[in-house]
N, C-alpha and C positions, 0 to 999 in steps of 0.2 A: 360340561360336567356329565350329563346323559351320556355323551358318544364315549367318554371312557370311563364308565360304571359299566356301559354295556362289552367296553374291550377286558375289563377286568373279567366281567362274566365269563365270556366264550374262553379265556383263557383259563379258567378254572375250571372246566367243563373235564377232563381228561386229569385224572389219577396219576403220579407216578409206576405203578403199576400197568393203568391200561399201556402209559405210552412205552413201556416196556412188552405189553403183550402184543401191540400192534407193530413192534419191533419186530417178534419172531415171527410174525404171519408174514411180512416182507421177505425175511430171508430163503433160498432155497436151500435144499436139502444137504448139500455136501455144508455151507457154513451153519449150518443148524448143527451138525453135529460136532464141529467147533465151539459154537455157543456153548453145547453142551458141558464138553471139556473144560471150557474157562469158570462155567457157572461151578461145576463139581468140585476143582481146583479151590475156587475163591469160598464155598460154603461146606466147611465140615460137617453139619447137619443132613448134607444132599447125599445119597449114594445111591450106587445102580440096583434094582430088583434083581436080586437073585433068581435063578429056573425053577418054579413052581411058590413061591410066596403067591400066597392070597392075602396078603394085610394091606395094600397098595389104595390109591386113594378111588372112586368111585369113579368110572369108566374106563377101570381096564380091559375091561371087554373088547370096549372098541380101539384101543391101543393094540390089541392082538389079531382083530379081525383082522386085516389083510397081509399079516407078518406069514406067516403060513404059505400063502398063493402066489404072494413076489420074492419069497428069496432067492430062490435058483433063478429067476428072470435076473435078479439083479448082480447075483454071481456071473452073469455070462453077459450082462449091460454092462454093468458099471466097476465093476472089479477088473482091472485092467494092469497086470503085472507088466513093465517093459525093461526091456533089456535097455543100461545105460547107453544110451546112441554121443557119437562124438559132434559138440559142436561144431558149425563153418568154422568159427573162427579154430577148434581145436584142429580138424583138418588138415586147414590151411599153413598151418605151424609145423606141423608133418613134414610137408613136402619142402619146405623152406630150406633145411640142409641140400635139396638135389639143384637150386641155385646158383651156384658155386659162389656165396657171398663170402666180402670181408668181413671183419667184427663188427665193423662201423655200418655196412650195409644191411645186417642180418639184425641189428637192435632197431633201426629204422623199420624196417621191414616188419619186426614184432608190432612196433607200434601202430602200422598203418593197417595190420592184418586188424589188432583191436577196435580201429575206428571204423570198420566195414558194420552199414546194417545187417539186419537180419534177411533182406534179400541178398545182401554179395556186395550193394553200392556203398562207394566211399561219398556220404551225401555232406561229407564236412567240404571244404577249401583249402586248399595245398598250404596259402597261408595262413591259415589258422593253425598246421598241423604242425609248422614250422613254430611260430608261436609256443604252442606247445611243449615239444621239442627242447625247445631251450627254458622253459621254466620248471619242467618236470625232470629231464633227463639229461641237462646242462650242453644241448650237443645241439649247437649252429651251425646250420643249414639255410639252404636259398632253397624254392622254389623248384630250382632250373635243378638244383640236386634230386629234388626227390622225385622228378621226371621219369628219368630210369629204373632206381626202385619200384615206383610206382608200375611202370612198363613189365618189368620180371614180376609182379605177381600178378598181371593179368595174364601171362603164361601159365599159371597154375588150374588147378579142375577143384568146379567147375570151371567148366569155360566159360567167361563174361565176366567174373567176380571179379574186382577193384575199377570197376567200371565208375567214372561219374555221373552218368545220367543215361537214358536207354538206349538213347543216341551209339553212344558208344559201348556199350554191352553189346547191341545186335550187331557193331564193325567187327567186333572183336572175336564174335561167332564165325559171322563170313567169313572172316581172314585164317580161321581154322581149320576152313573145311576143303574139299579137294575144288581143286580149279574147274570152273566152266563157264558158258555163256552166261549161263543166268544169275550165278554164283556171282559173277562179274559185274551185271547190269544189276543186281540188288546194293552192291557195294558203293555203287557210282551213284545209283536211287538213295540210299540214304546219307551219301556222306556230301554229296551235292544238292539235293533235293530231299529234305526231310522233311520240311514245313509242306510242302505239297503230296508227300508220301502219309502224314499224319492226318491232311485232309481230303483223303481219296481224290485231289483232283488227277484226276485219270488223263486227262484231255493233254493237259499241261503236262502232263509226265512225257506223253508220247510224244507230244509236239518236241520237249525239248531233249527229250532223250532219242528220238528219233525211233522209237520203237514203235514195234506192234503192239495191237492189243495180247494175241496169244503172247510176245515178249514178254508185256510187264505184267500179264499175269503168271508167267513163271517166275521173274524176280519176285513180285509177293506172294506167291506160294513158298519160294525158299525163308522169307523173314517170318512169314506166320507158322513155318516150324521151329524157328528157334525159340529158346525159353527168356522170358523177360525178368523173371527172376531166378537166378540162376542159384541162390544163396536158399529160398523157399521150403525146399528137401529137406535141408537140415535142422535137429533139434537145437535149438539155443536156450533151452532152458535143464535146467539138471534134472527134473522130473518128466522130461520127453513132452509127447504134447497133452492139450486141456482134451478133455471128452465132457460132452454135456450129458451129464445126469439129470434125468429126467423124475420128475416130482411125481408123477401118477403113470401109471399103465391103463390102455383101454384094451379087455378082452368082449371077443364078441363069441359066445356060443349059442347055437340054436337064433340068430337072432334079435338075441339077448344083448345088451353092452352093459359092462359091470368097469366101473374106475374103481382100480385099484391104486391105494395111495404105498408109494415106495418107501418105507419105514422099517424095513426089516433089520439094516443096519444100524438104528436109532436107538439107544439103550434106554430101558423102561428105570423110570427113576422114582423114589419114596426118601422118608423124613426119613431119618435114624433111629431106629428105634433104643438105641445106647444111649443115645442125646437127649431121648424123650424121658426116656430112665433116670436117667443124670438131673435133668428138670426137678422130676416129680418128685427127689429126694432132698432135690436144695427146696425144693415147699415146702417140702412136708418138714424139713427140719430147720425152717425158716434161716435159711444157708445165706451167704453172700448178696446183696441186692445185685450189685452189677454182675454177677455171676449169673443170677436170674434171667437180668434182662437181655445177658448176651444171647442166652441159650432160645429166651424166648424169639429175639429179632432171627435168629439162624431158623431154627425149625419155624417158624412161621413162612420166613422165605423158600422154602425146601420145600413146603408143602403147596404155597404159590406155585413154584415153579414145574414141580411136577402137575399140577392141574393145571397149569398154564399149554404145556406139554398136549394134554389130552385135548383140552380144547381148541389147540392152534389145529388138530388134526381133525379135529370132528367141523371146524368152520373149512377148512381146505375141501375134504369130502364133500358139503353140503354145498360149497360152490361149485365144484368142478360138477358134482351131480344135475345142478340145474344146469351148468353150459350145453352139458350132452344133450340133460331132457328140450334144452330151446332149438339146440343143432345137432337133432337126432338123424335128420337126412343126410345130414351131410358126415356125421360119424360111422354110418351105416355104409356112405359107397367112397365117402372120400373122395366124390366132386366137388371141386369148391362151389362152382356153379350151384351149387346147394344151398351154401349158406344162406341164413335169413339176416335183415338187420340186427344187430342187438350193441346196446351200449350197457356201461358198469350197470347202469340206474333199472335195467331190467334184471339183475341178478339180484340186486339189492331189495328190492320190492319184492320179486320170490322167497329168498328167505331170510327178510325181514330183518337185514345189516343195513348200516350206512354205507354212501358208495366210496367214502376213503378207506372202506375197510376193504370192498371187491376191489376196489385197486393195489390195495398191499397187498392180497393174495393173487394176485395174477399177474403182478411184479416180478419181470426173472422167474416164472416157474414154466415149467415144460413138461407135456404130456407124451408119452411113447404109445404111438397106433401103429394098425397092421399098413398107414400108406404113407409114415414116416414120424418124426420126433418134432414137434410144434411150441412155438411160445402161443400160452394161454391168449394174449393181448393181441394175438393176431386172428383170434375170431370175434371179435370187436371190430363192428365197423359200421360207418354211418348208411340211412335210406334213400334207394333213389325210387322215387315215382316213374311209374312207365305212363304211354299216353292212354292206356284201359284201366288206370287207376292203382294197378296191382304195384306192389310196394318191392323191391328187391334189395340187395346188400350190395354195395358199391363194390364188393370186389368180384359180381357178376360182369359186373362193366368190365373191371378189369382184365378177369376172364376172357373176354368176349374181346376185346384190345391185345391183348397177347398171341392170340390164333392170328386176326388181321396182319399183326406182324409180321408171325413166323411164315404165315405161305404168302408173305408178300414179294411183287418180282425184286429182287435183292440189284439187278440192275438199275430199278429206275422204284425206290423204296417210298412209301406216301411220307406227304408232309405231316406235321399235325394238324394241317385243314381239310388233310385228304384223310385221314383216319378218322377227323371227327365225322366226315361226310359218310363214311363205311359203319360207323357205331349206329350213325342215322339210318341208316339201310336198315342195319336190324334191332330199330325199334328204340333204340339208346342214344337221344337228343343230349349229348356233351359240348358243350363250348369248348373253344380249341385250347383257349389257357388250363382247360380242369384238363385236358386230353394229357397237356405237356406234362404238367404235374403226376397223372397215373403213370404215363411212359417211364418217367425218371425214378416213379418209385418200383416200378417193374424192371430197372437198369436196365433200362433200351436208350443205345445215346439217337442223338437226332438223325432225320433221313440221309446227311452226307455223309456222314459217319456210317451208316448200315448199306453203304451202297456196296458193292464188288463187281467183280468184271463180269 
């Protein structure tokens, strides 16, 4: 009975309202001004402040502080006009009349241009499309039919698209391009030897291809210039592509760093003041009850909401301010090698939030610096002890893991028992499992994979 009195408790601990405002602190800024739209939409009580009202509810102030200093940043960030670009598959339907198809092959042909991913590959099965085929567009076909089909639109540009797997994207490159030795020894390399081409066995190659080393490193110099996704280029969505909108700006003058919260596009909102009027005449003329209470439940909410508003900005600032003041070194040169430890529960104890709340605010939000555009949640990260006691941020390790890499001999590349021995060298006693784990979240694949000629 105790353990759930005490479940009842914790579960009435949070308001409808909080868990609505801990709602907007999670979202970033492009669906925040959706929310917006939906809330405006749904409550006739809510409207946008007009340019110059002073009647607005108490912290407009800081509603306007940084509207000022980021508009034209975010005019030239995040306002991004495009010209409608034509999808692959629109394209592809293009060039479909220079085929010289019948009617029968040119409706198959539609269909199979539509089942191409967004890279160019048909990742469905012939039988299945057959399937298809016949319960969508009543037209039986084999397999062995949509062979050739299938064959004429890998003749189309890009080159590779109706490829089914990379295997034969990259044949279909070679078989493109002008004749030559190496041209020839890449074709023979992948379409006879691909599982050995995929794991750099070098040795193997040579033995059975009979090649040189200079040989097969010109066969793969010709496959590592063709494109693996050949479909990639193109927009397949009607809005062209996403661009990340970044939640704060850091400027630094004089030394100085100032986060600025991106808000300038966020429309300042108040109660109604016609609705308030409306209220105060059905009181005063003891009007309608339900007319009353509607009026009250709208501007009550309106007024929530717009102070919900202010304060989802004024907690966003106050966190983003302590990140900087804890990772001022590193905001200051933008060596990562800077960072210091820090998790939620130190941000949380600075200004005096709980830490499910730093975690909804550095949920999905992104900060724009002068040494690129960052998720918040990526300067969190846990502490490693050195053997002088000093405490540093595991993604110094990492750091210091990534250089080892990059100037390592690419011929003969370290294990991860031979890089944790190299992190030892400088001072960074890693066991070779945490080694594996860093490499993969730094997407470094393993040393036979990083190997080349």
């Amino acid at each position: 009975m105790q353990k759930q009195r005490l479940k009842q408790e914790i579960g009435l601990k949070l308001s409808p309202q909080q868990i609505q405002f801990l709602g907007l602190l999670q979202i970033p800024l492009l669906s925040l001004e959706k929310r917006i739209e939906e809330e405006l939409e749904s409550n006739p009580a809510l409207e946008e402040q007009s340019e110059g009202d002073k009647s607005s509810e108490n912290g407009e102030q800081n509603w306007e502080k940084n509207s000022s200093k980021n508009s034209h940043k975010e005019e030239t960030n995040r306002e991004f006009t495009h010209q409608r670009e034509l999808s692959l598959q629109e394209f592809l339907l293009e060039q479909l009349p220079m085929l010289n198809l019948n009617n029968f092959e040119y409706s198959i042909s539609e269909f199979i241009v539509g089942c191409l991913d967004d890279n160019g590959f048909l990742s469905r099965s012939l039988l299945s499309i057959t399937d298809d085929l016949l319960f969508k567009m009543n037209l039986e076909v084999s397999e062995y039919d949509l062979v050739p089909i299938l064959k004429s639109i890998q003749t189309l540009e890009p080159v590779g698209v109706g490829a089914r797997d990379l295997q034969e994207c990259l044949l279909i490159q070679l078989e493109n391009k002008e004749p030559s030795l190496s041209i020839t020894d890449a074709i023979l390399l992948l379409s006879k030897h691909y599982s050995a081409f995929s794991n750099k066995n070098y040795e193997k190659l040579m033995r059975e291809l009979k090649l040189s080393e200079d040989e097969l490193k010109a066969a793969y110099k010709e496959i590592e210039m063709l494109n693996p996704k050949p479909g990639a280029s193109f927009s397949n969505q009607v809005e062209g592509n996403n661009y990340i909108t970044p939640d704060f700006s850091l400027e630094i003058q004089n030394d100085e760093l100032q986060v600025v919260l991106n808000n300038s596009k966020v429309k300042r909102l108040k109660s109604s003041e016609y609705y308030k009027n409306m209220l105060k005449n059905l009181e005063d003329t003891k009007g309608d009850k339900e007319a009353i209470s509607f009026l009250k439940d709208k501007i009550e909410g309106a007024n929530w909401f717009a102070n919900a508003l202010i304060q989802r900005e004024q907690t966003l600032l106050n966190t983003m301010n302590c990140i900087v003041k804890l990772q001022m070194d590193y905001f200051k040169t933008g060596d990562e090698r800077t960072l210091k430890p820090m998790k939620l529960m130190d941000i949380a104890e600075q200004i005096d939030l709980d830490v499910s709340t730093i975690s909804r605010v550095t949920n999905s939000k992104y900060i724009e610096t002068p040494y690129g555009t960052f998720l918040l949640k990526d300067f969190f990260s846990d502490a490693y002890s050195k053997e002088d006691g000093t405490t540093i941020s595991n993604k110094v390790v990492k750091s210091h893991l990534k250089e080892i890499i990059e100037i390592e001999d690419k011929k003969k590349p370290y294990s991860d028992e031979e890089l944790s021995e190299k992190l030892g060298e400088k001072g960074y006693h890693i066991a070779r499992r945490t080694v594996a784990k860093y490499r993969e979240q730094l997407d470094f694949p393993v040393a036979r994979l990083r190997r080349t000629l």
